[in-house]
C-alpha positions in Angstrom: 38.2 55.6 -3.2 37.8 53.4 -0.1 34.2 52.7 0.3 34.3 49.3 2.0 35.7 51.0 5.1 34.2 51.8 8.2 36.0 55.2 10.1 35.2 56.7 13.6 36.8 60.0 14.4 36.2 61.1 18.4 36.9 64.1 19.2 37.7 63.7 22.6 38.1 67.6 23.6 41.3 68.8 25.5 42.0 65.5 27.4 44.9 65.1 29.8 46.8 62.1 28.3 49.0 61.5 31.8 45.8 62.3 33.7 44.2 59.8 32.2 47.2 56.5 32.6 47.1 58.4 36.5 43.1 57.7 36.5 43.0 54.3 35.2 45.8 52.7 37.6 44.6 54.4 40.1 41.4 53.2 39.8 42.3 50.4 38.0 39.5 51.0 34.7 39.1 48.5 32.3 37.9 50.1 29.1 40.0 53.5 29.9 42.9 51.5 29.8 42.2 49.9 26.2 41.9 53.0 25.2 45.2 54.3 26.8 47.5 51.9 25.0 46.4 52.6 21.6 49.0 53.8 19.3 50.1 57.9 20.1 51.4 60.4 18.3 51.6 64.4 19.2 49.9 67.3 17.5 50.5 71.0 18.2 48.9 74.4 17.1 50.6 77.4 16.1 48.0 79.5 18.1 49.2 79.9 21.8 46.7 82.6 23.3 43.4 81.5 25.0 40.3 83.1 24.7 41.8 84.7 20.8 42.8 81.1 19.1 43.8 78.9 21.9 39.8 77.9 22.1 38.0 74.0 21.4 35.7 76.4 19.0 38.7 77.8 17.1 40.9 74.4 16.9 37.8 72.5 15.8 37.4 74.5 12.7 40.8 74.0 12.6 40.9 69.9 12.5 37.3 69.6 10.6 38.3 72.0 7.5 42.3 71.8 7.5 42.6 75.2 7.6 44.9 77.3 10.2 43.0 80.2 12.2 44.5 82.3 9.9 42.7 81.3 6.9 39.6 80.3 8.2 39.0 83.4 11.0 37.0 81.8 13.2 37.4 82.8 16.5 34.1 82.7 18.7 31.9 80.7 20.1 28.6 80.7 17.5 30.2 82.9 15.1 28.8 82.8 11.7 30.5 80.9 9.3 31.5 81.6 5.6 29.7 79.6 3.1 32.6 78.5 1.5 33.7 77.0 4.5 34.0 73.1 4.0 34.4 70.6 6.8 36.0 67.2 6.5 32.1 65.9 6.2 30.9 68.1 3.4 34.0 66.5 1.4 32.9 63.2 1.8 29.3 63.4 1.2 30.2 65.0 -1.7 32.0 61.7 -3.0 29.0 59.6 -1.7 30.5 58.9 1.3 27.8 57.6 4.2 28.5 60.8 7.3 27.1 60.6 10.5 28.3 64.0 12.6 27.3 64.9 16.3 28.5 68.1 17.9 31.4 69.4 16.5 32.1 72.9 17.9 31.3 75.6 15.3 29.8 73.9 12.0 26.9 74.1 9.7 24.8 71.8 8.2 25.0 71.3 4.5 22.3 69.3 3.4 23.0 66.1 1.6 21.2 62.8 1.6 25.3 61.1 2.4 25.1 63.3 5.7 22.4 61.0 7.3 22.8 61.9 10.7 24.1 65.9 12.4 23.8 67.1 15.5 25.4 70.7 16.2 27.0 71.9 19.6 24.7 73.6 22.4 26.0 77.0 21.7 25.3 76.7 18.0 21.9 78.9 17.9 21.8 79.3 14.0 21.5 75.3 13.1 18.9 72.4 14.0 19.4 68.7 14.0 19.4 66.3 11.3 17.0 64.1 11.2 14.6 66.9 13.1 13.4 64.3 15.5 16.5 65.2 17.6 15.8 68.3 17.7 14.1 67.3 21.3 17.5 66.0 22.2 18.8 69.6 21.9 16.4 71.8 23.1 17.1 71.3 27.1 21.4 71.3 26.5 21.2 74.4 24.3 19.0 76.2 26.9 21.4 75.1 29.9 24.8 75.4 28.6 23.9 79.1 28.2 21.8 80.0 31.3 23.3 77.4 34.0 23.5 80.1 36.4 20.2 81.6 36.4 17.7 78.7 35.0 13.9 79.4 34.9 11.9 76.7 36.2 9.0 76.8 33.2 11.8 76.4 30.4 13.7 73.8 32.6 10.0 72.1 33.1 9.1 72.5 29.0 12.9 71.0 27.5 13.5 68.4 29.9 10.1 66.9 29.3 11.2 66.7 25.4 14.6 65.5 26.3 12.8 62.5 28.4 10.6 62.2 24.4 13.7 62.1 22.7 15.4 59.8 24.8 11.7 57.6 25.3 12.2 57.3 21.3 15.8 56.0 21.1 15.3 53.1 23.8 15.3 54.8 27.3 14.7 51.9 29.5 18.4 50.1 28.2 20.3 53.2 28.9 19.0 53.3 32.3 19.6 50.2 32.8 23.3 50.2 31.9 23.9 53.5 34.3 21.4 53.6 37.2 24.5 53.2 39.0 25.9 56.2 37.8 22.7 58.5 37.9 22.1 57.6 41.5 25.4 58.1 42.5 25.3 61.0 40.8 22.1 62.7 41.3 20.9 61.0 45.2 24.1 60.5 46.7 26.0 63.5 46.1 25.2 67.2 45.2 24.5 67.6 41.8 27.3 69.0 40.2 27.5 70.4 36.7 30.6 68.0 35.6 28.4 64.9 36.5 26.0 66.3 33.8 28.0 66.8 31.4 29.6 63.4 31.6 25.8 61.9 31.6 25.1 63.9 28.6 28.3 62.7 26.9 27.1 59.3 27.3 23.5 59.7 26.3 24.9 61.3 23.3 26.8 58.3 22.7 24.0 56.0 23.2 21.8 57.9 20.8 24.6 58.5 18.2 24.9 54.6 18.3 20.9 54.0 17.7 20.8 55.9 15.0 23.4 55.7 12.7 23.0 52.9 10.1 25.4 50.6 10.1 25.3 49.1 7.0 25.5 52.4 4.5 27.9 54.2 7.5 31.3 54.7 6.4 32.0 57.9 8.4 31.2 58.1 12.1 32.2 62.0 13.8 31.3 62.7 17.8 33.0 65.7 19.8 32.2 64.8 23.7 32.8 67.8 26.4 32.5 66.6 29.7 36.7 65.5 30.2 37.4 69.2 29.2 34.7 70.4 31.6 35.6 68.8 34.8 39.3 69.9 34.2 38.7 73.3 33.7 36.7 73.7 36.7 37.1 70.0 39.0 40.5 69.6 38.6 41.4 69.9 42.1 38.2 68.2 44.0 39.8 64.7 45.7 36.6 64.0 46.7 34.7 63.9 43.3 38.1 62.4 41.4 36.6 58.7 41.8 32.9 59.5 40.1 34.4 61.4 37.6 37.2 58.5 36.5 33.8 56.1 36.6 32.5 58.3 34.5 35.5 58.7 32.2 35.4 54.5 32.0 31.8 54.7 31.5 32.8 56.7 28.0 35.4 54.9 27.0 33.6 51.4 27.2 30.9 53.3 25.0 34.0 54.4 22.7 34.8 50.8 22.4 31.0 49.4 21.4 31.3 52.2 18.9 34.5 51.0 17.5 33.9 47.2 17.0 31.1 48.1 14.1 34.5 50.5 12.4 37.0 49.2 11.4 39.7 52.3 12.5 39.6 54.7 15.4 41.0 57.9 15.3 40.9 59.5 18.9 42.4 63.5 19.4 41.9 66.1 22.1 42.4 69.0 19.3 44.7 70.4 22.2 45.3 69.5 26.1 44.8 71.1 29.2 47.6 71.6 31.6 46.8 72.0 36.0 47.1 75.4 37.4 46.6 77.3 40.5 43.0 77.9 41.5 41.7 81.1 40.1 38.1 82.4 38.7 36.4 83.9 35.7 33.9 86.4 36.4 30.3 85.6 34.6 27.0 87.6 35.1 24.3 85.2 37.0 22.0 86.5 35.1 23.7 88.2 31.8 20.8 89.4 29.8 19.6 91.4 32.4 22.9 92.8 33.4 23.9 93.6 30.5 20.4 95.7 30.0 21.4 98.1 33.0 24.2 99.2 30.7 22.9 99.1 27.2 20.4 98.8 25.5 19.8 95.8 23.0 18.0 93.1 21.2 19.2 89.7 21.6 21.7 88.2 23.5 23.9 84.8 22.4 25.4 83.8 25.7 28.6 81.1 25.4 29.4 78.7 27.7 31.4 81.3 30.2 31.4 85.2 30.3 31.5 86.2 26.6 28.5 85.8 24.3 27.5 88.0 20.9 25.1 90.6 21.3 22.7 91.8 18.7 20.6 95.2 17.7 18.2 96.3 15.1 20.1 99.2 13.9 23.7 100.1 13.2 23.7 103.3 15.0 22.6 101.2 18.0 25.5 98.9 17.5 27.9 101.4 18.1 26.6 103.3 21.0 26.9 99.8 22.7 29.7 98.9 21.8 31.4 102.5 22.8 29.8 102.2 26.4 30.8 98.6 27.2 34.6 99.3 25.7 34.7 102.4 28.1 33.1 100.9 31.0 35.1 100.6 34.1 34.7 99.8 37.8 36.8 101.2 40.1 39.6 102.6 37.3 39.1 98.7 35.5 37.9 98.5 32.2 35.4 95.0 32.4 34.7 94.3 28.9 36.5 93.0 25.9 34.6 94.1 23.2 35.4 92.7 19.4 34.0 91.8 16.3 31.7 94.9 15.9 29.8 94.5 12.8 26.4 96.3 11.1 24.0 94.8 13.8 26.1 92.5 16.2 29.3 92.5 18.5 30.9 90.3 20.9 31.7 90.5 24.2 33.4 89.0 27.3 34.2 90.2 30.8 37.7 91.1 30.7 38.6 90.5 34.2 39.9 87.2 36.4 40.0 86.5 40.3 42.9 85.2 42.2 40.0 85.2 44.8 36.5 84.1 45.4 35.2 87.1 47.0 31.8 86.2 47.5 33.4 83.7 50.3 34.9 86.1 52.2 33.2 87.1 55.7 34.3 90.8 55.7 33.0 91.7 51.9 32.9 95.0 52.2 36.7 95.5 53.3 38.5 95.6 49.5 42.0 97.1 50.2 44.0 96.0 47.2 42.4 95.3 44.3 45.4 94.5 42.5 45.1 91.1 44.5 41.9 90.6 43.5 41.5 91.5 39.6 43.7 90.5 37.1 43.7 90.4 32.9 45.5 87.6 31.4 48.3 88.1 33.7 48.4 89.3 37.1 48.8 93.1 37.7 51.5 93.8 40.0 52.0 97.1 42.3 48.6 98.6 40.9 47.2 99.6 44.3 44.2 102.0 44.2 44.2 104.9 46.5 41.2 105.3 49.1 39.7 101.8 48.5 37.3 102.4 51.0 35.3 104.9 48.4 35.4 102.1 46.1 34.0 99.8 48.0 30.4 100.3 47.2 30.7 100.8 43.3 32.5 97.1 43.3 30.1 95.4 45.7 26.8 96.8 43.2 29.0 95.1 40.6 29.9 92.0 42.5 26.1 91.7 43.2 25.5 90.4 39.5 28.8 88.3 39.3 28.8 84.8 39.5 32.9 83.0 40.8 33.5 80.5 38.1 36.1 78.3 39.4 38.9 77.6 36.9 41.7 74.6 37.8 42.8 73.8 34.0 44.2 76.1 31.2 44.6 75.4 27.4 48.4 74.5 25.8 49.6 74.3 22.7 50.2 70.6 22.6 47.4 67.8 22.3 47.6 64.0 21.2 45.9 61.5 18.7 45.2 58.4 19.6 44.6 55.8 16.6 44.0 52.4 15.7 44.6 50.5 12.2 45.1 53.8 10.7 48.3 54.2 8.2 50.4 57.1 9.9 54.1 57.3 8.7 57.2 57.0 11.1 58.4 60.4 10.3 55.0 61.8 11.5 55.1 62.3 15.1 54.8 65.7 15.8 51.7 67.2 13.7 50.0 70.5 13.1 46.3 70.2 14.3 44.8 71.2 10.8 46.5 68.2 9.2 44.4 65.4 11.5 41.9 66.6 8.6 44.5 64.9 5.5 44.5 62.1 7.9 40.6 61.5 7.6 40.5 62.4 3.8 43.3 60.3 3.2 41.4 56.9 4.7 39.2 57.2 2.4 41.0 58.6 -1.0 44.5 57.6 -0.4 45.8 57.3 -4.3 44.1 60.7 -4.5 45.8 62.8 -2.2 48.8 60.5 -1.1 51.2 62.6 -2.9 50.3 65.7 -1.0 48.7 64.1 2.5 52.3 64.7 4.5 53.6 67.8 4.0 54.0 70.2 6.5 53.6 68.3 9.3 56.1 69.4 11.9 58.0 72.5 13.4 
C-alpha cells in the first residue's frame, strides 16, 4: 500500500475538451492551457439516454463505486442510496487512507476519523457536512440550486448571512482579494447571471477545500466542480458572455494547479461531455411546490436542479392517488408528467415536455395554432396538429402561467475524457468504461493488490 503518495481526483463535470483548446487560444489562458496539454485518454458509458442514465448524478455513482448503472440503480437526483453502497473514499479510509471529499453528486457520508473532510452536493437533502462548521457553507447553495426561480427574500437574507460566516472563518479577505476582479465584473458590470455564480461558487469551493484539508496526513484529495457543465447547458451560445466565462474557466484551473503542487498526481475527468445543439427549452414550474399543490395533494417536495424533483406523503394510499393524477394529467391532449420510482411514501417526478420555442417571448401569446411546433418529448413530434387550437388556447396559457423557459444549448454524449498527470495508465488503455476511472484511483494506492485485475474490461 502506497501511503507516501499524495492523489487529487477533479471531477471536472461534462467539460468540452475542444471547447476548451478553442477557449484558451482564443483568449490566450495561461493556467487553462497547462491544464490542456496534460496527458488524455477517452472514457465512454454504456448508458446513452439522458434524463434515465445519461445524467452527472447517475455517471458519478458510476466513477466513485465502479459499478455500471445496472448494478448500482441509481438513477435520480437525491435518491436514497443502499447501504451497501461503497464509494472509492469508503475503500480507502477503510485501509487508513487520509480522504478529503467535496461534492460528489449522489453520496453518503460514512463516518470515519480517515474521511477528515466531506462536503455533499446541493441537491443532497438527506446528508450534512463534515466537519459541521461547513455546514454554513451549504446552507445558501442547497436552498438556491433548488428554488432559483422563485427565491424568498428572508431565506436569501438568513443563508447568505451564514455563507459570508463560513467564508469569514476560512480567510475571506484573501479570496476577495485574488477575484475582486471577477466579482465586479461579474456582479456591477453585467447582469447577474446564474452561470457567473456557479463559477464563483466553484472557486470558493476550491479555496475552502484548500484551507482545510491537512496537508500533512492528506493522501486523498476528491472535488466535483459544476459551473463548466452549467454554462454549457444553458450559455453555450451567448458571444457576449463567452469572454467572462473563459476568465472564469482560467480562474479554476489556476486554483486546480495550486491544488496539485501539494499532490503528487492529478487525475482530471468530465464523467461524460456535452456536445452543442440547437437552442431549445425545458419547461420548469417558477414556483413548483405551489404548482404542484393545485394538482395534488402532498407533504414534502425535493426539488432538483431543473423540472423533476421527488415528492413525498404520509401515507401510502396518498402516494398513489398522486401519482395516478400526475401520470394522467394532460394539457391540451399532452400528457406533462413523467412519473417513476413510486414507492410506500415517495415518487418522482419531472415535466415531460420540451420547447422548440420560448413562448413567453412572443407578442401575440394567445395565438397557439400548432402545438406540434411548440411541444416536444425527447424527440420532436411531427404531423401531430390539434384540431380547433383556438379552444385550447386558454387551458395552455393557465398552464404556461406557472412555467418558467429554461434555456438549454448543450446535451449529454456518451463520450467524456480523463486528463492525468504522473499516473501509471497502460498503452493499451485508451478507450475506457467510466466505472473503471474507479480501479484507476484504487490502484494508486494498492497497486500489488489489485494489479492483476485493475485492466480488464476496459474497452468496447
Amino acid at each position: 500500500m502506497r501511503q507516501d503518495k499524495k492523489l487529487l481526483v477533479i471531477h471536472l463535470n461534462e467539460f468540452n475538451f475542444d471547447h476548451l483548446k478553442y477557449g484558451a487560444k482564443k483568449y490566450n489562458l495561461k493556467y487553462l492551457k497547462e491544464i490542456i496539454k496534460y496527458k488524455k485518454i477517452s472514457t465512454f458509458t454504456k448508458d446513452k439516454i439522458q434524463n434515465k442514465n445519461l445524467d452527472p448524478w447517475v455517471q458519478s455513482v458510476s466513477i466513485n463505486s465502479g459499478q455500471p448503472s445496472s448494478k448500482h440503480k441509481v438513477y435520480k437526483l437525491g435518491q436514497k442510496l443502499s447501504l451497501n453502497l461503497l464509494n472509492i473514499w469508503d475503500i480507502l479510509t477503510k485501509e487508513k487512507i487520509n480522504c478529503s471529499v467535496w461534492g460528489p453528486m449522489n453520496s453518503a457520508y460514512k463516518k470515519n476519523k480517515f474521511l477528515q473532510l466531506f462536503f455533499p452536493d446541493p441537491w443532497n437533502y438527506r446528508v450534512t457536512p463534515h466537519p459541521t462548521k461547513l455546514k454554513y457553507i451549504h446552507y445558501l447553495p442547497k436552498y438556491y440550486a433548488k428554488n432559483y426561480l422563485n427565491v424568498e427574500l428572508p431565506k436569501m437574507i438568513k443563508f447568505s448571512l451564514y455563507f459570508l460566516f463560513g467564508l469569514l472563518k476560512n480567510n475571506l479577505f484573501f479570496f476577495l482579494l485574488k477575484n475582486i476582479d471577477l466579482i465586479i465584473k461579474s456582479f456591477f458590470l453585467k447582469r447577474i447571471k446564474n452561470f457567473t455564480l456557479f463559477c464563483l461558487f466553484d472557486l470558493i469551493s476550491i479555496f475552502i477545500f484548500t484551507k482545510n484539508i491537512k496537508y500533512k496526513k492528506k493522501q486523498f484529495s476528491f472535488i466535483f466542480l459544476n459551473s463548466l457543465a452549467h454554462y454549457q447547458h444553458n450559455n453555450w451560445n451567448e458571444k457576449n458572455n463567452e469572454k467572462l466565462y473563459f476568465i472564469y474557466v482560467d480562474r479554476i484551473c489556476e486554483y486546480i494547479n495550486i491544488l496539485y503542487k501539494k499532490h503528487d498526481s492529478l487525475i482530471i475527468f468530465n464523467g461524460f461531455k456535452q456536445k452543442k445543439i440547437k437552442t431549445e427549452y425545458l419547461l420548469r414550474p417558477i414556483n413548483p411546490k405551489n404548482f404542484l399543490s393545485k394538482i395534488i395533494q402532498f407533504d414534502k417536495l425535493e426539488q432538483d436542479m431543473t423540472n423533476g424533483g421527488y415528492i413525498f406523503f404520509n401515507k401510502f394510499i396518498n402516494t398513489k392517488k398522486a401519482f395516478n393524477l400526475l401520470k394522467n394529467y394532460t394539457v391540451c391532449g399532452f400528457y406533462i408528467f413523467q412519473v417513476s420510482q413510486k414507492k410506500k411514501n415517495s415518487f418522482f417526478y419531472r415535466i415531460n415536455i420540451k420547447s422548440l420555442e420560448n413562448i413567453k417571448l412572443k407578442k401575440n401569446r394567445n395565438m397557439i395554432k400548432n402545438l406540434s411546433k411548440i411541444f416536444r418529448y425527447d424527440t420532436i413530434i411531427k404531423n401531430n396538429f390539434i384540431k380547433n387550437t383556438s379552444n385550447n388556447d386558454e387551458e395552455i396559457m393557465n398552464f404556461l402561467e406557472d412555467i418558467y423557459f429554461i434555456k438549454t444549448t448543450g446535451i449529454h454524449t456518451h463520450q467524456g475524457d480523463l486528463l492525468y498527470e504522473n499516473i501509471d495508465i497502460k498503452n493499451k488503455d485508451k478507450n475506457i468504461i467510466n466505472h473503471k476511472i474507479f480501479d484507476y484511483i484504487k490502484n494508486y494506492f494498492f497497486k500489488k493488490k489489485y494489479e492483476s485485475n485493475i485492466f480488464t474490461s476496459t474497452s468496447r
